[in-house]
C-alpha positions in Angstrom: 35.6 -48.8 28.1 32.5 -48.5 25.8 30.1 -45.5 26.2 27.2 -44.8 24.1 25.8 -41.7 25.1 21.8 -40.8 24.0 20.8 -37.3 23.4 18.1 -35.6 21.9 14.4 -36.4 23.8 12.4 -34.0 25.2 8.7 -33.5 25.0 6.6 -33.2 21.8 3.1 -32.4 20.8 1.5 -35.5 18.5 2.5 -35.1 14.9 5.9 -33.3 15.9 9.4 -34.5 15.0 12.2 -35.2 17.3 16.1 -36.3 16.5 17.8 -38.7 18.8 21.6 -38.8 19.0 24.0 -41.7 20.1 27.7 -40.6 20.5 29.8 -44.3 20.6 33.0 -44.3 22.4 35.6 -47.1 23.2 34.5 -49.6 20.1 35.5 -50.2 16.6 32.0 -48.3 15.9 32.3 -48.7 12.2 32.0 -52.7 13.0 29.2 -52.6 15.0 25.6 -52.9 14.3 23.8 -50.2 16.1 20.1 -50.0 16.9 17.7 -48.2 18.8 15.3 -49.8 21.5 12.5 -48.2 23.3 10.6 -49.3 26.9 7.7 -47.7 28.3 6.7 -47.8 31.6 5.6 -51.4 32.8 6.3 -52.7 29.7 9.3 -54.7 28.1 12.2 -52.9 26.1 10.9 -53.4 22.4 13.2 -52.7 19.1 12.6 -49.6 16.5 15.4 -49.8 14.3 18.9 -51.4 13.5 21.3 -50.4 10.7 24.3 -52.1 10.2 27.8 -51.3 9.3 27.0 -51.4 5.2 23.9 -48.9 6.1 21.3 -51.7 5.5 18.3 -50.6 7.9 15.4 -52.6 9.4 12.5 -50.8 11.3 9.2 -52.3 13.5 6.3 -52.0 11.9 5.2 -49.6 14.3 7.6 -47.1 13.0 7.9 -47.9 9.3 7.4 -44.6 7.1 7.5 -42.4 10.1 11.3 -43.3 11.5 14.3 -43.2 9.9 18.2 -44.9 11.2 21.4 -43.3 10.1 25.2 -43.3 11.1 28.0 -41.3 10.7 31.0 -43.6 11.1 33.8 -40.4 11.1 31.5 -39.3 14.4 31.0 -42.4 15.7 27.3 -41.4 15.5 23.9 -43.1 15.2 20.7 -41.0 14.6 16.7 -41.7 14.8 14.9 -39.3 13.4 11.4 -39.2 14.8 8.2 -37.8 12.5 4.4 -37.5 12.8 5.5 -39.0 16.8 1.9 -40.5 18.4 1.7 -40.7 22.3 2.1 -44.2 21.7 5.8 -43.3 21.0 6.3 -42.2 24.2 9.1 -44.0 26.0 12.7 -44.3 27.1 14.7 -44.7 24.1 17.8 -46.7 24.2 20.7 -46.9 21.7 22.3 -50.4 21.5 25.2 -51.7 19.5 25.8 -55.3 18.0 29.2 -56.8 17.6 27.5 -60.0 15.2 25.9 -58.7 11.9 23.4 -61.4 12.3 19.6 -59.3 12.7 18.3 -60.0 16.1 15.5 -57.7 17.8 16.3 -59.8 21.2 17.6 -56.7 23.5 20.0 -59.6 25.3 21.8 -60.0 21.8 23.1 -56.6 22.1 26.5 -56.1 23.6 26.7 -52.6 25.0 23.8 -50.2 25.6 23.4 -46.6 26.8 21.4 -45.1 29.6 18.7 -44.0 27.3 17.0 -40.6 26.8 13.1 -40.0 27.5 10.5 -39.5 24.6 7.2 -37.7 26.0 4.8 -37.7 22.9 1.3 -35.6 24.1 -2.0 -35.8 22.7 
């Protein structure tokens, strides 16, 4: 059974920094392509960032220079962390693995999600 666990929101003044966590269970995690999606309220879930097995990394432009993707593949662990964070960041953020290598920021292409962990960014 897969689990991917998110940890790591809270709330956070504008400008501040937050790290999210993802602990992956239950999948050859080192195989997957793991990304991190975000949904605010009434709104569709939208992709931040992806990084593949080989580390190669691909952002939205609305985080680029601000965000940054990492794993660890001994934890089974994917990371976001989160700088100079605008309200506009605010959201439910959702950590998503990928069993295909092919670059898709489609949430339905994504094979396993987690139940996501809330971002509150205030002004």
């Amino acid at each position: 059974q897969v689990q991917l666990v998110e940890s790591g929101g809270g709330l956070v003044q504008a400008g501040g920094s937050l790290r999210l966590s993802c602990a992956a269970s239950g999948l050859a995690f080192s195989s997957y392509a793991m990304a991190w999606f975000r949904q605010a309220p009434g709104k569709e879930r939208d992709f931040v960032a992806r990084i593949t097995w080989s580390h190669a990394t691909d952002y939205a432009d609305s985080v680029k220079g601000r965000f940054t993707i990492s794993r660890d593949n001994a934890k089974n662990a994917v990371y976001l962390q989160m700088n100079s964070l605008k309200p506009e960041d605010t959201a439910v953020y959702f950590c998503a693995a990928k069993g295909s290598s092919v670059f898709s920021t489609t949430p339905r292409n994504y094979d396993f999600w987690g139940q996501g962990t809330q971002v509150t960014v205030s002004s």
